[in-house]
N, C-alpha and C positions, 0 to 999 in steps of 0.2 A: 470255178474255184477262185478264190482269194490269190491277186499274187502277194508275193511277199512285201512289198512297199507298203499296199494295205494293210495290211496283218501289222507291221509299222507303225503306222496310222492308229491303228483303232488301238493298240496298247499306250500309246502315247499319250490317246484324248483319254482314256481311262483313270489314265496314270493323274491327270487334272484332279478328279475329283479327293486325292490326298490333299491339295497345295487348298492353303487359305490363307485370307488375307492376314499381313503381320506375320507371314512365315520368318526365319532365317532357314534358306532351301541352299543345297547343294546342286552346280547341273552339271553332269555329267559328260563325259566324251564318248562319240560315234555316232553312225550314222542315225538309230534309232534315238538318241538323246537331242541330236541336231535336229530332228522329226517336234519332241516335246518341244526345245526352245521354239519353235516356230507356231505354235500352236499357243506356248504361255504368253507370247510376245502381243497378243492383242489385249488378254485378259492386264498385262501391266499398263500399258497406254490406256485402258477405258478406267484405272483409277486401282487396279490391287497393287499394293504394296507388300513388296518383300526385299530383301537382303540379302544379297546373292552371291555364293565364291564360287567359281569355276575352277573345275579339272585340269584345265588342257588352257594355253594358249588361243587356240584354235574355239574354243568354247566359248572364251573369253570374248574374241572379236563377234563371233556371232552374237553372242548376247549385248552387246553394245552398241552393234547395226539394227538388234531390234527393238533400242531404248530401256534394255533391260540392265538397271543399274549392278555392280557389284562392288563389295567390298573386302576387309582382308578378314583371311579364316583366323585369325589370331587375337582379333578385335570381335569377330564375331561369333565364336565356338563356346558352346557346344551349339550346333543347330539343329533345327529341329527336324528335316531331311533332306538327304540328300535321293534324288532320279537319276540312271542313270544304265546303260542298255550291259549285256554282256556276250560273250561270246558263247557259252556254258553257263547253263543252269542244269543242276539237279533238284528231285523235290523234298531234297533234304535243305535248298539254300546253298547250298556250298555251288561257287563262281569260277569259271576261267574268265579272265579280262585280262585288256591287255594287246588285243591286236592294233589297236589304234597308238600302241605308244605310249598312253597316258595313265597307267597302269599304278604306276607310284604315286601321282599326286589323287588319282582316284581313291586309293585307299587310304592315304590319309584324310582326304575329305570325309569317305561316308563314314570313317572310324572315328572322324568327328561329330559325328550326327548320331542324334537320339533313335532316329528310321532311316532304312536304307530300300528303297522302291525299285526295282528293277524289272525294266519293259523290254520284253522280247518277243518277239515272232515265234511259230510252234516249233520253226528248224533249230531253236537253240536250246528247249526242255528235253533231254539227256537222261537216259537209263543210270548211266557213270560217266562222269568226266575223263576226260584224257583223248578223243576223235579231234579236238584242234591240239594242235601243238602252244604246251603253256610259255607263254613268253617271261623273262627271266631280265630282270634291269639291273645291271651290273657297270661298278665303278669303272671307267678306261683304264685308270692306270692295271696293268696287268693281270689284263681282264681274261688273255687265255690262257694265265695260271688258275683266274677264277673260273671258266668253263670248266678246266681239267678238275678241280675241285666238285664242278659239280656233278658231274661223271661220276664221282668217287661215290658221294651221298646216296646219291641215285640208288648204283649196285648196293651198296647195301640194304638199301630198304627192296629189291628183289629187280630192280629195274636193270635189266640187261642190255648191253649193247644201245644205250641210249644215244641217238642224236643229237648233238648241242649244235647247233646252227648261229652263227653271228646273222641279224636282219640286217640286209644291205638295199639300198634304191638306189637305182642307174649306177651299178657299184660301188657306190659309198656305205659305208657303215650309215644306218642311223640310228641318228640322236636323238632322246628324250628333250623334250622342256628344261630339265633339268643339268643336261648334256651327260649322261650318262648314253652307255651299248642296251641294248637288245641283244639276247639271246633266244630262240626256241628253242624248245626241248620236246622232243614228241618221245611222249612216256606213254603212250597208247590207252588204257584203261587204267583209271588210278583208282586202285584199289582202298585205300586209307589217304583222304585230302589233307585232315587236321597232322598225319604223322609227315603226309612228307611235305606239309608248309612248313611246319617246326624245322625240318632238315634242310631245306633252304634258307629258310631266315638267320640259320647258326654260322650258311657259308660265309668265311672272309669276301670280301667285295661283292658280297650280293646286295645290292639299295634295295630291292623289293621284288618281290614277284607275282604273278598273276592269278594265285588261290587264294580266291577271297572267302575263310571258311568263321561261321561264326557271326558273320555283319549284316549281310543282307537279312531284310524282315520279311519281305514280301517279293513274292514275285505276280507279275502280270502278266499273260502270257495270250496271246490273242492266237486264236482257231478259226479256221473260215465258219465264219457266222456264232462266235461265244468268244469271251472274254474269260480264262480260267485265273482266279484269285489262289497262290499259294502262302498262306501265312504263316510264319515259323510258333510254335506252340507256345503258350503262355504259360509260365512259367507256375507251376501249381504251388498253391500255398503250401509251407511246413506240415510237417504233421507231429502234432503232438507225443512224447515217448511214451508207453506205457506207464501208468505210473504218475506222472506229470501232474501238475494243477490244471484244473482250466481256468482260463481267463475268464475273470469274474464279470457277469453280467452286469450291466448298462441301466 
């Protein structure tokens, strides 16, 4: 059987066959997106060109050490996709990300981009989200007036006894790129994504949080021995009222 680093692998080289030359590409943070960067880092040196804004600081320098240029998303938005791994997937699209920290400038990235690719291994395609704890990126200043805020949201939308965790390393708080907290919230099975991103997005000193619901287009998801394509549905054309003209032939 496949270990997991493969499965990795094979979603990442897959993930290539989106990018072409003359992209503006997004590249994403974590271990599986570190997998893509090293894998697009030869396809740039033997002559494709693209324009690149990285997630993550950490993104950043890898993509620099593999010659892969980048520039500012401000100058270069709207693009044309962003790659980029997650921690939850469901096969409706809807995302937990966000363990790596880089959770904020991720979604301002992909929500800059026309496509959002997302490469995972089979351990992270989800019945329902909510088995990782959603991490939660929240301003310092009086940030655990804003955890107890979020508690509140929480219970109301039916989540009981919620855990709000500060993420700490070698016991220090950490800090975003941005220098904002981390929070986890283990809300266990989340029963409605789109109602309770809206209820965090509304908290005071929440900068952003890790339900990315509505952006991702595709997911890639790699199985020992198949590559599974999920694509979010294409949006069907209007349908005329009863009644209506038709549009006059050609």
């Amino acid at each position: 059987m496949a270990d997991r680093d493969s499965l990795k692998r094979e979603a990442a080289a897959r993930a290539l066959d989106f990018v072409s030359h003359g992209m503006k590409l997004g590249l994403g943070s974590g271990t599986t997106a570190e997998v893509f960067l090293e894998l697009l880092g030869p396809r740039v040196r033997g002559g494709m060109t693209l324009d690149c804004v990285a997630t993550s600081e950490r993104t950043a320098a890898q993509a620099r050490a593999l010659g892969i240029a980048l520039g500012d998303l401000d100058a270069l938005a709207p693009l044309d996709l962003t790659v980029d791994g997650a921690d939850e997937a469901d096969r409706a699209l809807n995302l937990i990300k966000g363990g790596g920290a880089a959770l904020l400038r991720e979604k301002i990235v992909a929500a800059s981009s026309k496509a959002m690719v997302v490469i995972a291994d089979e351990s992270k395609l989800v019945a329902r989200l909510g088995r990782f704890p959603l991490p939660v990126e929240v301003v310092a200043f009086g940030h655990g007036a804003t955890a107890a805020r979020i508690a509140i949201a929480a219970a109301a939308l039916g989540y009981a006894d919620l855990a709000v965790t500060p993420r700490l390393a070698d016991g220090a708080p950490v800090r975003t790129d941005s220098g904002n907290l981390i929070y986890d919230c283990a809300f266990g099975a989340i029963t409605d994504a789109a109602a309770l991103a809206a209820a965090l997005s509304a908290v005071p000193g929440v900068a952003g949080h890790g339900l990315f619901v509505g952006i991702a287009t595709t997911l890639v998801i790699a199985h020992p021995g198949e590559i599974e394509i999920i694509a979010a549905p294409t949006p069907a054309a209007p349908v005329p009222r009863a009644g209506s003209a038709a549009p006059a032939g050609g």
